[in-house]
C-alpha positions in Angstrom: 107.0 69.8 160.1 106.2 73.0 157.8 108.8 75.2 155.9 109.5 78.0 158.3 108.8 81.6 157.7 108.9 83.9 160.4 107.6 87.2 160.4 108.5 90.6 162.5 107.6 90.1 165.8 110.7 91.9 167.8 110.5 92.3 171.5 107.7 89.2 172.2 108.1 88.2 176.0 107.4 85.4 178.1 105.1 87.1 180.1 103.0 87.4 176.9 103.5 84.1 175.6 102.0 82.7 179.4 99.0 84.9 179.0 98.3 84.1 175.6 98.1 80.0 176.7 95.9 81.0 179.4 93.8 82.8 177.0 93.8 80.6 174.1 95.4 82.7 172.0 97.4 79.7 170.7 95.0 77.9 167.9 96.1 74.8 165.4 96.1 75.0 161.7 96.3 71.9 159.8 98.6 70.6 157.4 97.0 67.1 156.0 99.1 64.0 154.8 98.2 62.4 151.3 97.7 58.7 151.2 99.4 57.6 148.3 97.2 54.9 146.9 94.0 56.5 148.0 94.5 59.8 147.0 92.6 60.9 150.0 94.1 63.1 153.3 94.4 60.4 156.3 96.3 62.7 158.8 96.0 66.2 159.5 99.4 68.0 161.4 98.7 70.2 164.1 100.4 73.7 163.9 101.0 76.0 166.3 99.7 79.9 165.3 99.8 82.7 167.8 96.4 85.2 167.3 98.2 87.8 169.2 95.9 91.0 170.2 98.0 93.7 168.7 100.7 91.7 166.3 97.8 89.7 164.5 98.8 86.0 163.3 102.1 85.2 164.6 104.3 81.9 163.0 105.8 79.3 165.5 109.8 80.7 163.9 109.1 83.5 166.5 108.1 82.0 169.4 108.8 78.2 169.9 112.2 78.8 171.0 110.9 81.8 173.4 108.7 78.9 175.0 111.5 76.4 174.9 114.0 78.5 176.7 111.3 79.3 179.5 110.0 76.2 179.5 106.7 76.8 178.5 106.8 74.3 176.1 105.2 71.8 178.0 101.9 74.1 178.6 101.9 74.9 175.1 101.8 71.1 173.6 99.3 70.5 176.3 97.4 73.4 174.8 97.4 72.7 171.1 97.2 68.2 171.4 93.9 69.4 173.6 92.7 71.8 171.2 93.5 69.4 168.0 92.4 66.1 169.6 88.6 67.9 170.5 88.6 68.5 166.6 89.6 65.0 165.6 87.1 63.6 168.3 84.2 65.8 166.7 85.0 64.5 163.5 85.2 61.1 164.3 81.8 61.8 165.7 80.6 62.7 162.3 82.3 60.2 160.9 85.3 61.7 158.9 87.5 59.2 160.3 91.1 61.2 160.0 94.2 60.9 161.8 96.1 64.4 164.0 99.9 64.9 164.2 101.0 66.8 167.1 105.1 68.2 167.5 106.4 67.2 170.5 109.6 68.8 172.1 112.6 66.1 173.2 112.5 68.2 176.1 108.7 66.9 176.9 109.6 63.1 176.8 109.5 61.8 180.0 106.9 58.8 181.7 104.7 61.6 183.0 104.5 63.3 179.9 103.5 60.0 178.4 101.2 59.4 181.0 99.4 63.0 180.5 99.1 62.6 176.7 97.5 59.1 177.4 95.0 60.4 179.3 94.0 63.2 177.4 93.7 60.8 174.0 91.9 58.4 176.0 89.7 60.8 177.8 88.7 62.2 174.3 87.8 58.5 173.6 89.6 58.6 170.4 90.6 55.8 168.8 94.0 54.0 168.7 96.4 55.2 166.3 94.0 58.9 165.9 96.9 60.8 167.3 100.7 60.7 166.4 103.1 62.6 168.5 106.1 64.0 166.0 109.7 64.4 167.4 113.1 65.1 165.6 116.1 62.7 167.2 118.5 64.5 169.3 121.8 63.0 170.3 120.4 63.4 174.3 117.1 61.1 173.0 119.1 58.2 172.5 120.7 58.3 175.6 118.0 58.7 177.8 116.7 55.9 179.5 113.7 58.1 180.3 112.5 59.4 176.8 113.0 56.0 175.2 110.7 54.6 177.9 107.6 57.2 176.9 108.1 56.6 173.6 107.2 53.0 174.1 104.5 54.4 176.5 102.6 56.2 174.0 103.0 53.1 171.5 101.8 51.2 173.6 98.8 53.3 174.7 98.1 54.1 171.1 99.6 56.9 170.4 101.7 56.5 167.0 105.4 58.2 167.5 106.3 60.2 164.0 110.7 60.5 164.0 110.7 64.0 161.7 112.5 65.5 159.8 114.9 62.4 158.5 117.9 63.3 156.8 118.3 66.6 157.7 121.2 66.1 159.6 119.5 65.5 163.0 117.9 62.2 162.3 120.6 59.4 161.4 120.2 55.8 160.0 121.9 54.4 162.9 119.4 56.5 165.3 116.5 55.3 163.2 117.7 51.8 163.7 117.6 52.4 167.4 114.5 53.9 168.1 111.0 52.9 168.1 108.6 54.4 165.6 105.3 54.0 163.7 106.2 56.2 161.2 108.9 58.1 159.8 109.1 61.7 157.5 111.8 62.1 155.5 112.8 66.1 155.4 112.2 68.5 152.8 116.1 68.9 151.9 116.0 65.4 150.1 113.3 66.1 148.1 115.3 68.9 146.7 118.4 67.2 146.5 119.0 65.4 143.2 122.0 63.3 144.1 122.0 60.0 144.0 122.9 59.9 147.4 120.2 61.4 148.5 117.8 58.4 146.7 120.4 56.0 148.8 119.6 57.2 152.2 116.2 57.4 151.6 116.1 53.7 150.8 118.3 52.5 153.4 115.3 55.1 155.9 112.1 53.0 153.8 113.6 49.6 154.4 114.3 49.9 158.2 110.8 51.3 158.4 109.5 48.6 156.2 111.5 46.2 158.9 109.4 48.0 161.8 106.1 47.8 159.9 106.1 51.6 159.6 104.6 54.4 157.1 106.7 56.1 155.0 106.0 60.0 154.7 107.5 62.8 151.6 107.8 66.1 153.1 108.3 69.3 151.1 105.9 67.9 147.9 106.0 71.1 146.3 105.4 69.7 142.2 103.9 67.1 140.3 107.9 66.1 139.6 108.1 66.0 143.7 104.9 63.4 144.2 106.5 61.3 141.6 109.8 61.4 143.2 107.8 60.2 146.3 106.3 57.1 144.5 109.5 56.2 143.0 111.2 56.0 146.5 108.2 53.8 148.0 106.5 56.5 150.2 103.2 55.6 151.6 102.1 59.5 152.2 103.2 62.6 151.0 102.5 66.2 152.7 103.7 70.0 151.4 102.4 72.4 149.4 101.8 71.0 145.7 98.3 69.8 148.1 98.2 72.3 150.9 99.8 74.5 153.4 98.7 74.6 156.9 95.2 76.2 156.9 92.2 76.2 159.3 90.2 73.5 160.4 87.4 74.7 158.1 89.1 75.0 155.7 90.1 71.3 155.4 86.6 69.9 156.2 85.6 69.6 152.7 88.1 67.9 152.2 87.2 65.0 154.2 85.3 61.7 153.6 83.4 59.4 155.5 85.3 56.0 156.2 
C-alpha cells in the first residue's frame, strides 16, 4: 500500500463518486515490487486515482472511505482488478510476464466476491499466480467464517492473497499465524524504526512466512540504507520510492523484460 497524501478535495459526494465508476473516471497507477536477487520488477500494485472533470487527479486519502461508507467499494475494486488485469493480460500477450496487486477491502470478502474475482482472472485467461489480492487483517477477519473461506477460494483459484501492511498495528503475529497467505508486506513504520524490536518482529513475520512457503515484501524503501535493511532481514522483494512511486502504465513499460 502507498504512503498516503491527500490533497483538497472538500465537499466530494457519492453521487459523484457513482458516476465517476460508471464513466471510468477511476484509472490504476502502478507501483512495481523489486525482486531482490533479480534486480528486475516482478509485480506491479494497482492504485486507485480519481481523473475528476473539474478537481483534476484526485488521491485515494479522499475518497476510499467516501466509497467504503456508501458501499461502493465493491464497484470500485471491480472497476480497477478489471481495468489492471486487461493491462497484465496485454502484457503477457507480449510477453512481459509481470505479476498485478490489487487492494481489497475486508468488507469485500465473502464466497461471492471470490467467485466474481475468479472469474474475471480466469476470463482474462491470465495465468495462475498473475494477480494478488492485498488485504490488511482486521479483528472481524479472523472471526469470520465467511472471509476465511474466500481467502482459501482465491488461493485455490490462483489468485495469490497479499496480508499488508504487517506490523503496523493492525496485522499481528498471532493473526499472521492464523491466516492463509502467499505473501506478506511488512509496513513502512518498521523500516523507519531502528529498534531492535522492530528487527525481532520482523523475523518472527519472515519465519512464519518462510513456514507457509511465502514471499517476503519491504515496504517504504526509500534509501540505499533502506534496501540494505531489507536484505539483512531476508526479504525476497522490496517496493517504495528509492525505485518508484505509483506512476502510469506507460510509464513502467520500459521497465519490463521478456521472461
Amino acid at each position: 500500500m502507498e504512503r498516503g497524501a491527500s490533497n483538497a478535495t472538500a465537499g466530494l459526494e457519492v453521487g459523484e463518486l457513482r458516476r465517476a465508476v460508471t464513466r471510468g473516471e477511476l484509472v490504476a497507477y502502478y507501483q512495481p515490487e523489486y525482486d531482490l536477487t533479480t534486480g528486475r520488477p516482478v509485480v506491479l500494485e494497482a492504485l486507485c486515482r480519481w481523473v475528476h472533470p473539474d478537481r483534476g487527479l484526485i488521491l485515494p486519502d479522499s475518497f476510499i472511505p467516501i466509497a467504503e461508507r456508501s458501499g461502493l467499494i465493491a464497484d470500485l475494486g471491480r472497476a480497477i482488478l478489471e481495468q489492471s488485469g486487461r493491462r497484465a493480460a496485454e502484457w503477457h500477450q507480449r510477453g512481459l510476464r509481470v505479476g498485478i496487486a490489487v487492494n481489497i477491502s475486508p468488507s469485500q470478502l465473502t464466497p461471492a466476491f471470490a467467485e466474481a474475482v475468479l472469474e474475471i482472472v480466469h476470463g482474462l485467461g491470465l495465468p495462475r499466480w498473475t494477480v494478488t489480492a492485498e488485504i490488511t487483517e482486521t479483528p472481524a477477519l479472523l472471526e469470520s467464517c465467511d472471509e476465511y473461506r474466500a481467502l482459501a477460494a482465491l488461493i485455490d483459484g490462483g489468485v495469490g492473497i497479499s496480508i499488508d501492511d504487517f506490523g503496523a498495528g493492525t496485522t499481528s503475529v498471532e493473526g499472521l499465524r492464523r491466516m492463509p497467505f502467499t505473501e506478506v508486506k511488512i509496513d513502512r513504520s518498521l523500516m523507519r524504526d531502528r529498534r531492535a524490536e522492530a528487527d525481532d518482529l520482523v523475523a518472527e513475520c519472515v519465519e512464519i512466512a518462510r513456514a507457509q512457503s511465502a514471499i517476503v515484501v519491504a515496504e517504504g524503501v526509500e534509501t540505499a540504507d533502506d534496501l540494505e535493511r531489507a536484505r539483512r532481514w531476508g526479504c525476497d522483494r522490496a517496493q517504495g520510492y528509492y525505485f518508484s512511486p505509483a506512476v502510469a502504465a506507460e510509464e513502467l513499460e520500459p521497465l519490463l523484460q521478456p521472461a
